[in-house]
N, C-alpha and C positions, 0 to 999 in steps of 0.2 A: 461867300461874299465878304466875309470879316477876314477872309486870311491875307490879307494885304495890310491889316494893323497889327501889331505886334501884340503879343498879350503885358496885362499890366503888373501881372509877377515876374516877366521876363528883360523886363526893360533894366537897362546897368542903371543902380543907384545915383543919381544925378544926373543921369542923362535926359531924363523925361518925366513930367510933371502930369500924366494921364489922369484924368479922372474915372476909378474902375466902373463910377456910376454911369458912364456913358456908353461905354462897350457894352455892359450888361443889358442894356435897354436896348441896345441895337442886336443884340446876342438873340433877347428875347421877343425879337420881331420877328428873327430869322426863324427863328423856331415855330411862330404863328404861320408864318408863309408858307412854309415847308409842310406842317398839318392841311394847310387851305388847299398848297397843292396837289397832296398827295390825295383827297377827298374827289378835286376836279379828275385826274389822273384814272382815279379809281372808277367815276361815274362816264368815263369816254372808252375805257376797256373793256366793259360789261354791256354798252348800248351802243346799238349800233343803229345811229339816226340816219334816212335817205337823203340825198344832197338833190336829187331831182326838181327839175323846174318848179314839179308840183307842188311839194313838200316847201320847197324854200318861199313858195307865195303864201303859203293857210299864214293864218293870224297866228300868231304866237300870244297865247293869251295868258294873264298870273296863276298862279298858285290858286290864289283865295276864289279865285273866279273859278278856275279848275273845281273847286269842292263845292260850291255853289251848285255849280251846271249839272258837278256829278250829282248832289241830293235833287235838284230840281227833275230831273232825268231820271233818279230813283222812286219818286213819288210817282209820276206821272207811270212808271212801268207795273208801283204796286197796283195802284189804279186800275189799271187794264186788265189785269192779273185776276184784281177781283169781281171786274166785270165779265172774265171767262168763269171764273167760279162761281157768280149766280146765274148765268146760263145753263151751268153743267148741273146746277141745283134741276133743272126739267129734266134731266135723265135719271138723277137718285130719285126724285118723287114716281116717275115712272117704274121703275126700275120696284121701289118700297111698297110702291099700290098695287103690285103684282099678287094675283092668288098666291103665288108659293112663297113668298115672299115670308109670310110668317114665322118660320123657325130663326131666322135670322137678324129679327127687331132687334132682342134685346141679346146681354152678354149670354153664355151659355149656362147656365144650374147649373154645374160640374154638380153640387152636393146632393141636391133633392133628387136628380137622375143617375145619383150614383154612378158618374164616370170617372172612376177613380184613376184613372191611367191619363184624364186628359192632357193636363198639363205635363207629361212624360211625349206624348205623340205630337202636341199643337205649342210652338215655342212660343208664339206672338196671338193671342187670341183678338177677336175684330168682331165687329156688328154696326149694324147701321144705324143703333140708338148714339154708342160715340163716336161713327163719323158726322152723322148731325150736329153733335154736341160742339165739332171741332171746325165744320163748316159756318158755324154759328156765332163762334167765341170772337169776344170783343176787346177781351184783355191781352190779346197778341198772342198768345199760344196755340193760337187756330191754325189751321193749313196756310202756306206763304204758294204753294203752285199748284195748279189742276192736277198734274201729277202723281201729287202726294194721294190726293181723294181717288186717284184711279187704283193707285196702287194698292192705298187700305179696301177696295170696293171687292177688286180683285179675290184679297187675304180672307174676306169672307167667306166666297165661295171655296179657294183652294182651300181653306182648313176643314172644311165641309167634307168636302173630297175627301181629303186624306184620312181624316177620321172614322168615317162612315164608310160602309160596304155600299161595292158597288152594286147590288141590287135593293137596298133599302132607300127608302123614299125621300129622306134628306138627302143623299148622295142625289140622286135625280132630279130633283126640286133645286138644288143646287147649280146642277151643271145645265141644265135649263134656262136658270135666272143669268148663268155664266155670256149664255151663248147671248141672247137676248141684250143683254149688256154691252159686248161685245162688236155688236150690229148698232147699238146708237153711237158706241166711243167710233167707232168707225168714221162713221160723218161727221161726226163732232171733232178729229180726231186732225184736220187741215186749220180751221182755227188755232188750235195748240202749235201747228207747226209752225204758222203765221208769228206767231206770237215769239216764238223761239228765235227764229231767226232776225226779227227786230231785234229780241236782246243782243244776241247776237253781234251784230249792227254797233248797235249803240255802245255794247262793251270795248269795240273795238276803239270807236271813236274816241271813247273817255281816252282809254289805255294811249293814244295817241295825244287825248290834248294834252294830259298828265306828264308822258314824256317829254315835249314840245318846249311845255310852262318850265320844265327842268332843265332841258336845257340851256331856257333861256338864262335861268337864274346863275346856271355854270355860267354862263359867258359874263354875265356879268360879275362873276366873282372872279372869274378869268382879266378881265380887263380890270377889276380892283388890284388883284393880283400885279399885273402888269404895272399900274403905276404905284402899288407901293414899293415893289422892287427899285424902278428907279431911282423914289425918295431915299430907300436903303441906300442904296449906292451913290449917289450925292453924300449923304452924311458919311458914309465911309469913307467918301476921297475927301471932303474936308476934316476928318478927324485924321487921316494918314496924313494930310499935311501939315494939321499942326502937331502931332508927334514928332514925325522929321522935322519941324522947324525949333522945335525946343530941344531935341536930341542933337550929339558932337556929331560931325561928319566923321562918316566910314574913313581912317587914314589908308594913305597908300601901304603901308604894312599889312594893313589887313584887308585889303585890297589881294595883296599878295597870298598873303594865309590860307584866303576865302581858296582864292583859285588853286592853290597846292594840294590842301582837302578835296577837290573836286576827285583825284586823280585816287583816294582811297575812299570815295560812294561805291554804291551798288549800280547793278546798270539799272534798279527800279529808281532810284533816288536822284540816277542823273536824269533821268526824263522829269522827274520833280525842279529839276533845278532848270532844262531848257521850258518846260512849261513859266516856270517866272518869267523867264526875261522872254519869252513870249509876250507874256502879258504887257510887259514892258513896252514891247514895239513889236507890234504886230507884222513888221516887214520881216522878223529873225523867220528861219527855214529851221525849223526842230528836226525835220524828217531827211536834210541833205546827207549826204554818204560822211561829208568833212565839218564839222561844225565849230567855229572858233568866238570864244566869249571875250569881247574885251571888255575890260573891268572898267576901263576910265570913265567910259563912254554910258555905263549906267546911272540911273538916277538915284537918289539914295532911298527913298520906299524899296527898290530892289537889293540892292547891295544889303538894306537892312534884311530883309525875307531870304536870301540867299544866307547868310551870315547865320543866323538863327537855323534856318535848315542845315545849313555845316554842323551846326553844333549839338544839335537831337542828334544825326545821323553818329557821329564820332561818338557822342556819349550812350545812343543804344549798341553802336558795335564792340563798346568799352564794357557795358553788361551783359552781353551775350557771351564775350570772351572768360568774363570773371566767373559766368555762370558754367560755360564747358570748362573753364581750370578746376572748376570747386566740385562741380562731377567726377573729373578724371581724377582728382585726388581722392575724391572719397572711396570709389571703386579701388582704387590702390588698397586704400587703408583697409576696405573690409578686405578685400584677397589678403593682405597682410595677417590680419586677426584669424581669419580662419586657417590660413598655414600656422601660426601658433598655437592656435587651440587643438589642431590635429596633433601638431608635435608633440604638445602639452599630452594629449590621451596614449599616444604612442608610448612614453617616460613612463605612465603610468602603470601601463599595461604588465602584466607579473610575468617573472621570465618563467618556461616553463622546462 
C-alpha cells in the first residue's frame, strides 16, 4: 500500500519537503495490518466452519459467555459424576461386607508376611482401605470418574491373582469377589454409559460454541481490518499528493530517459512497470500480445514510481555486473598465481 509514495531518503534534494515522521506511522500500520491479517488468515485455514442453513441460524454467542456456559456446564457434569460415585459407594459396601472380603481391607504386610518379591511381581499395589480413603477425600485428589474406582476395584483382585497360586485361598477368595463384582458393574454399568454420552453431547456443543464466538471475533477483526485499510489508503493518496505537489514535474527529457531504460529491464521488471500504470488506469491491457506506454498521458505519482523503478533496476544491473567483473578477475589472478608458483618450483627443482 505505501508503494505509491516515494521513500524519504530517495526524494532529489529540493524537490520534496516529506516528513519521514508520517510515512513511518503509516509504515507502521501496515505492519499491524499485515500481523492482524495474517492471524485471521491463519484461523480460516485450520477451521473449517459449516455454511448450512443450520449453522448460520445458532446464536453466535462471546467469548466470555463461551467460558461462563463452559464452567457452568462443567460444574453441573461434576455434580452428576458424583452423584454416580455415591451410588456406586452400594456396590463397594456390598462388595467390602463380603465374607472373603477380608484379605483385601487393608494394604498388604509385604514385611510381617515376608513377601519379599512383592513389589518385584505387583507394580501398583490397591486395597479397599485406599479406595475409600479416595472416594471420601475432600481436598480434590479424590477420584473425578466412576471409572477410576472400577478400575482400582478391579487392581485389587487382579494383583491378588497374579501373586497368589491358583489353588490357594486368596487366589480364590479373589476371583470370587472378582466375579461378584462384575455382575453388579454389569447393571450399574448403563448409568455410566448414560452419563458418557451426555458428556459427550455437551463436549461437542461447547467445542462448537467456542468455535462460533471465534469466529465471530474473526469477523469482526475482519471488518476492523477492512476499514482500517481504507483509512490506510485515504492517508496514502493524500500524502502522494502532497508529495507530488511540492515535487518539480517529471521533464519531458526524462520522460524520454524513463522510456529508453524500459528497453534494458528484465522481462520480471517490465511487468513491475505495466503493473504501475495499471494501477494508474485501470482500463491499461498488461496482458495484450502489443503493449504501448505513452508517457504524456501519465500522471506524475506514476511517472514519479516508474522513474525510481528505472533507477533500482539499472543500478542493481550495474552491481551485478561490477560483481561478475570482479569474479572473473579474480579467478584470472588466482589461475595466474598458481602458473607462477608452479613455474617458480619448476626453476627450483635440481637438475639431475
Amino acid at each position: 500500500m505505501a508503494e505509491s509514495v516515494p521513500e524519504p531518503d530517495r526524494i532529489i534534494a529540493g524537490e520534496s519537503k516529506i516528513v519521514p515522521v508520517e510515512i513511518e506511522n503509516i509504515k507502521q500500520r501496515v505492519e499491524e495490518l499485515e500481523q492482524k491479517l495474517a492471524q485471521v488468515e491463519e484461523f480460516y485455514s485450520t477451521v473449517a466452519v459449516s455454511n448450512s442453513p443450520s449453522s448460520a441460524s445458532r446464536h453466535v454467542v462471546g467469548i466470555r459467555k463461551v467460558q461462563q456456559e463452559a464452567a457452568r456446564r462443567e460444574a453441573v457434569a461434576a455434580k452428576r459424576m458424583h452423584d454416580l460415585m455415591r451410588q456406586f459407594g452400594t456396590i463397594f459396601r456390598q462388595i467390602t461386607q463380603h465374607k472373603c472380603a477380608w484379605p483385601f481391607m487393608h494394604p498388604v504386610d509385604v514385611e510381617s508376611l515376608g513377601l519379599d518379591d512383592y513389589y518385584e511381581v505387583i507394580d501398583e499395589p490397591m486395597d479397599f482401605t485406599t479406595i475409600k480413603n479416595q472416594m471420601e477425600a475432600k481436598d480434590g485428589t479424590g477420584y473425578k470418574h466412576v471409572m477410576q474406582i472400577y478400575a482400582d476395584m478391579r487392581l485389587v483382585f487382579e494383583n491378588a491373582m497374579k501373586y497368589n497360586e491358583d489353588a490357594s485361598d486368596v487366589y480364590s477368595m479373589a476371583k470370587t469377589l472378582l466375579q461378584k463384582f462384575e455382575e453388579k458393574w454389569a447393571h450399574f454399568l448403563p448409568k455410566v454409559e448414560e452419563e458418557e454420552k451426555i458428556r459427550e453431547e455437551e463436549e461437542k456443543q461447547a467445542a462448537m460454541e467456542a468455535l462460533l464466538a471465534k469466529e465471530a471475533s474473526h469477523t469482526k477483526t475482519t471488518r476492523d481490518l477492512s476499514n482500517e485499510i481504507c483509512n490506510v489508503n485515504e492517508e496514502l493518496d493524500k500524502l502522494k499528493h502532497a508529495v507530488v505537489g511540492r515535487c518539480r514535474k517529471i521533464t519531458s527529457e526524462e520522460k524520454r530517459n524513463i522510456g529508453l531504460a524500459f528497453l534494458k529491464l528484465s522481462p520480471d521488471e517490465l511487468q513491475k512497470v505495466l503493473g504501475i500504470v495499471a494501477q494508474a488506469d485501470p482500463r491499461f491491457q498488461t496482458k495484450a500480445e502489443e503493449v504501448t506506454i505513452e508517457m504524456d498521458v501519465l500522471d506524475e505519482p506514476t511517472l514519479w514510481r516508474l522513474k525510481f523503478l528505472v533507477k533500482d533496476a539499472l543500478e542493481n544491473a550495474k552491481k551485478k555486473e561490477e560483481t561478475a567483473r570482479t569474479k572473473q578477475n579474480n579467478e584470472v589472478s588466482n589461475k595466474r598465481n598458481a602458473v607462477n608458483k608452479l613455474a617458480e618450483r619448476r626453476t627450483k627443482r635440481p637438475c639431475l
